[in-house]
N, CA, C and O atoms as a DFTB+ gen file, in Angstrom:
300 C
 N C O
     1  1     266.460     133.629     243.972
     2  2     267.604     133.434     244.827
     3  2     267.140     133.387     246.281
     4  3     266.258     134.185     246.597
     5  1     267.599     132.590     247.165
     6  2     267.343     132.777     248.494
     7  2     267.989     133.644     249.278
     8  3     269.181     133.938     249.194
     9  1     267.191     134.064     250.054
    10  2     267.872     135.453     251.204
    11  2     268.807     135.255     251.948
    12  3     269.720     135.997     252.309
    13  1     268.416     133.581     252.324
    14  2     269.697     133.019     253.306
    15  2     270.234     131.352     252.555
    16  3     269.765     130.235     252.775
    17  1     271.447     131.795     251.571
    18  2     271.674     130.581     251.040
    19  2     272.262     130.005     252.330
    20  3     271.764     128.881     252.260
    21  1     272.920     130.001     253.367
    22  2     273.192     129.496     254.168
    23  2     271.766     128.159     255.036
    24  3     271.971     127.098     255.625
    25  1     270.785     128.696     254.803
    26  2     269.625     127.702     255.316
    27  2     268.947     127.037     254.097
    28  3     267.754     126.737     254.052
    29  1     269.944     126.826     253.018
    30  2     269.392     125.260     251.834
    31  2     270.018     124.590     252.068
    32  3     270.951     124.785     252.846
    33  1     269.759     123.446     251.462
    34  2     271.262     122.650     250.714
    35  2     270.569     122.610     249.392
    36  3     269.340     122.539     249.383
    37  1     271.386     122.659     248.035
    38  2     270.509     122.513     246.777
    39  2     271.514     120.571     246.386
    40  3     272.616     120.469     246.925
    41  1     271.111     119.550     245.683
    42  2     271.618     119.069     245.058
    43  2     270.859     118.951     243.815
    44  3     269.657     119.077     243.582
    45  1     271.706     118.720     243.192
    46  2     271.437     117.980     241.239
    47  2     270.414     116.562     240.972
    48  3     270.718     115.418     241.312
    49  1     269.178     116.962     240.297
    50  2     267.928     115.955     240.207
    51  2     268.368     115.492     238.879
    52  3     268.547     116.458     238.136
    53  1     268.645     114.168     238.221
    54  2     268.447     113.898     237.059
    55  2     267.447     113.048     236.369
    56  3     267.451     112.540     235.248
    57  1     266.289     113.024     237.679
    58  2     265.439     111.782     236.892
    59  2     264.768     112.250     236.742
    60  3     263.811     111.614     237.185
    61  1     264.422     113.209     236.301
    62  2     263.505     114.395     234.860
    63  2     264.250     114.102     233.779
    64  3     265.406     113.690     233.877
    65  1     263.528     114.330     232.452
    66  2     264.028     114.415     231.281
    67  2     264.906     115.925     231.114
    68  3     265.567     115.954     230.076
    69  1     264.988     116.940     231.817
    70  2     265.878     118.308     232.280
    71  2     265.940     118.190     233.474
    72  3     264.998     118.155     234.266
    73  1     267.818     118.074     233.833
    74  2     268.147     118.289     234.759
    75  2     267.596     119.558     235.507
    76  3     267.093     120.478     234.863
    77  1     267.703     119.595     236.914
    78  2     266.904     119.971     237.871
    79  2     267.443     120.234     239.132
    80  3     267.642     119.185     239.745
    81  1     267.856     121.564     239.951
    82  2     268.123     121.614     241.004
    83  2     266.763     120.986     242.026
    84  3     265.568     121.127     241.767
    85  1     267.328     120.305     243.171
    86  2     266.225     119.991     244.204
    87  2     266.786     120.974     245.734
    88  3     267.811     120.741     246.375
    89  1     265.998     121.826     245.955
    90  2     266.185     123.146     246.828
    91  2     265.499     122.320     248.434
    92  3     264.312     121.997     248.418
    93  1     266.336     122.048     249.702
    94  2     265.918     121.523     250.879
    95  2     266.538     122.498     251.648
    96  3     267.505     123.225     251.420
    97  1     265.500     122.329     252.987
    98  2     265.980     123.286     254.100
    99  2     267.075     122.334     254.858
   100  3     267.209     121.121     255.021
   101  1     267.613     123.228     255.145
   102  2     268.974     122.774     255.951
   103  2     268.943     121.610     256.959
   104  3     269.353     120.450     256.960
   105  1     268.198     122.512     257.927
   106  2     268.087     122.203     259.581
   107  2     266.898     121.073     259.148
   108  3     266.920     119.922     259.583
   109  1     266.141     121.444     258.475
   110  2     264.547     120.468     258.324
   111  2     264.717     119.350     258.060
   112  3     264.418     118.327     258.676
   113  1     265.703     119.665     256.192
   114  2     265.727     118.712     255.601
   115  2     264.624     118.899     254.500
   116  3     264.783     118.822     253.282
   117  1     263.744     119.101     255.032
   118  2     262.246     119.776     253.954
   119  2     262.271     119.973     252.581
   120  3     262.900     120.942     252.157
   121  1     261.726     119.260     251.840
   122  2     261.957     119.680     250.470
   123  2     261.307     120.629     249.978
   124  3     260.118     120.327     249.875
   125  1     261.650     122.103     249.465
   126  2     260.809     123.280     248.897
   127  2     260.831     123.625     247.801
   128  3     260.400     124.717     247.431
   129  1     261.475     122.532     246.858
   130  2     261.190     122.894     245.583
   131  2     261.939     122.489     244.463
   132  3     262.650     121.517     244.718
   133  1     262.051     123.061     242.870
   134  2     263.406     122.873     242.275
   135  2     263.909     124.002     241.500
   136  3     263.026     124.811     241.213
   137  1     264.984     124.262     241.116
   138  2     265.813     125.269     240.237
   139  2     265.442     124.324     238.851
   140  3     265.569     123.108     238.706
   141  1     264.852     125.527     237.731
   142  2     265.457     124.852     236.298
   143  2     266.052     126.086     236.061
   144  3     265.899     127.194     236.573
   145  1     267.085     125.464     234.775
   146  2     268.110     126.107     233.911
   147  2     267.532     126.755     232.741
   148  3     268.156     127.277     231.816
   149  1     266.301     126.666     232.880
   150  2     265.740     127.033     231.524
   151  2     264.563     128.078     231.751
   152  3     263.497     127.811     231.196
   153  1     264.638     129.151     232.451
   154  2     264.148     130.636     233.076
   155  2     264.854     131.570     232.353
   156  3     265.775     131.299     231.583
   157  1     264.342     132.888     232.645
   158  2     264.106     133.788     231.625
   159  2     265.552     134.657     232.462
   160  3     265.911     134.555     233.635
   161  1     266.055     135.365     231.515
   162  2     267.396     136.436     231.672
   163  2     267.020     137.218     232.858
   164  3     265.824     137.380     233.097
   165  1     267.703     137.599     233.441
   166  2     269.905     137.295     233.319
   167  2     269.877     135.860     233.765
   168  3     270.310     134.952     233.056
   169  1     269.409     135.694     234.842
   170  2     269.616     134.460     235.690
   171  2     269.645     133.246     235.032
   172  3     270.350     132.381     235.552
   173  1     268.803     132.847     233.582
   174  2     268.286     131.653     233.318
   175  2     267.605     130.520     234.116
   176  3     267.301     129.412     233.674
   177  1     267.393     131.048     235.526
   178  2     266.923     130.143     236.331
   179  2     265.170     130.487     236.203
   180  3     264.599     131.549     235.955
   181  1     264.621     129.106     236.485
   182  2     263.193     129.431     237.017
   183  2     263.187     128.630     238.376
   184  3     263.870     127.656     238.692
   185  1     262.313     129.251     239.028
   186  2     262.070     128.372     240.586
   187  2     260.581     128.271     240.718
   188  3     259.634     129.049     240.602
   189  1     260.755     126.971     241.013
   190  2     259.292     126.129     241.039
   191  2     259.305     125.609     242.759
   192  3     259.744     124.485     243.002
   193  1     258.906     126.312     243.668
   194  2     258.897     126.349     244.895
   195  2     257.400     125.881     245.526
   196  3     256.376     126.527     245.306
   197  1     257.427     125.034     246.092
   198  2     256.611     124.629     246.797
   199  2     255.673     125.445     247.494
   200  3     256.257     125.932     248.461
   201  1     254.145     125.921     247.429
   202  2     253.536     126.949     248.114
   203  2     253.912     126.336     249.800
   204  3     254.613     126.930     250.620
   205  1     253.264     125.081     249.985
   206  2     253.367     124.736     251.086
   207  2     254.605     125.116     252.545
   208  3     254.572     124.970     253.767
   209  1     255.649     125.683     251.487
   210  2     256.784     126.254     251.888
   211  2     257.417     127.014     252.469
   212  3     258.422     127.072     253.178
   213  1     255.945     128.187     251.665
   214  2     256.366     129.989     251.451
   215  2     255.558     129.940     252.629
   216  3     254.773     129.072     253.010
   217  1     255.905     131.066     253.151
   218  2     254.771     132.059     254.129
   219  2     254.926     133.648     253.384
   220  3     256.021     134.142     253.118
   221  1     253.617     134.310     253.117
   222  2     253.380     135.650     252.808
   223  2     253.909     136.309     253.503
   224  3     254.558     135.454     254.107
   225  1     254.257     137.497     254.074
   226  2     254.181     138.640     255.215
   227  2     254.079     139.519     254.213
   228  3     254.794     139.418     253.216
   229  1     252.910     140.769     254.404
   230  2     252.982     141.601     253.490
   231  2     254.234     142.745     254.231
   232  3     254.714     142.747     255.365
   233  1     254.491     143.699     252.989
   234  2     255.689     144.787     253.198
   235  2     255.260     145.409     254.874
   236  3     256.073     145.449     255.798
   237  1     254.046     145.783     254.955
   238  2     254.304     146.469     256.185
   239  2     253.949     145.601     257.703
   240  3     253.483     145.985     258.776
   241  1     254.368     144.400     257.256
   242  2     254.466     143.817     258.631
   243  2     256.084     142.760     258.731
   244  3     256.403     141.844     259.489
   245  1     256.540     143.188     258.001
   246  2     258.073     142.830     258.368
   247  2     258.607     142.873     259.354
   248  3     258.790     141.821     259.967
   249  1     258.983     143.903     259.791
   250  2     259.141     144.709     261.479
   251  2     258.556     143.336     262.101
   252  3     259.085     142.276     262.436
   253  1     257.219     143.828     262.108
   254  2     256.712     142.882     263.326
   255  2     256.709     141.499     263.275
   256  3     255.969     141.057     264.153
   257  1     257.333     140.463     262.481
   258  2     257.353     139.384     262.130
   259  2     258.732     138.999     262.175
   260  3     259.203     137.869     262.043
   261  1     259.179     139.834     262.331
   262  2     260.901     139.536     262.545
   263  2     261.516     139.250     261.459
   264  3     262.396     138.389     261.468
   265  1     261.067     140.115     259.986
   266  2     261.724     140.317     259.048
   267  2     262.255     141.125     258.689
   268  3     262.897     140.891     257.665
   269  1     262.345     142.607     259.283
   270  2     262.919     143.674     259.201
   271  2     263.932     143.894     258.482
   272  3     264.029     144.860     257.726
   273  1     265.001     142.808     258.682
   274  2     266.548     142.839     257.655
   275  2     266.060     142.991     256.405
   276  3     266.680     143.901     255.854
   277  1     265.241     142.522     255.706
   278  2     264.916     142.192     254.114
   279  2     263.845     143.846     253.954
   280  3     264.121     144.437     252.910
   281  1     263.077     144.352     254.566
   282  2     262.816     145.586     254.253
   283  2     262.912     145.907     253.255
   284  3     261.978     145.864     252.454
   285  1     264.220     146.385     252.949
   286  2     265.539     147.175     251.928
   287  2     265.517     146.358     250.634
   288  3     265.988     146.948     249.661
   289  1     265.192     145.470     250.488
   290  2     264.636     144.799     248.843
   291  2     263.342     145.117     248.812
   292  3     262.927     144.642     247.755
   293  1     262.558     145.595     249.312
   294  2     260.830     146.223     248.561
   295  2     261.370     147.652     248.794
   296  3     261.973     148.306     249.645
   297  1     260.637     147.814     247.161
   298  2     260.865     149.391     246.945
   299  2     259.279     150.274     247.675
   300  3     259.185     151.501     247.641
């Protein structure tokens, strides 16, 4: 799930043989990836996300990276 569904847009891919969410950044436009329907419980989703996409920050540099809000999801 994304932290800020507000910064995707997802639409519906059908030119796979399984339909396929296609996951883009908002503001970018950027394509980062796709949703399948066919991932493991509860969700049934799998996400196949683009590395090129992600950026790491490990847990204890949140704070300083200006991720601080999300903290509170690592245990």
């Amino acid at each position: 799930m994304p932290l800020e569904p507000a910064n995707i847009k997802e639409t519906k891919d059908g030119r796979l043989l399984l339909t396929r969410t296609e996951v883009r950044s908002l503001q970018g436009d950027s394509h980062l990836g796709h949703v399948f329907p066919d991932g493991p419980k509860p969700t049934g989703q799998r996400y196949c996300m683009n590395s090129a996409a992600l950026r790491f920050i490990p847990k204890e540099n949140l704070d300083k990276e200006g991720y601080g809000q999300y903290r509170k999801l690592f245990p």
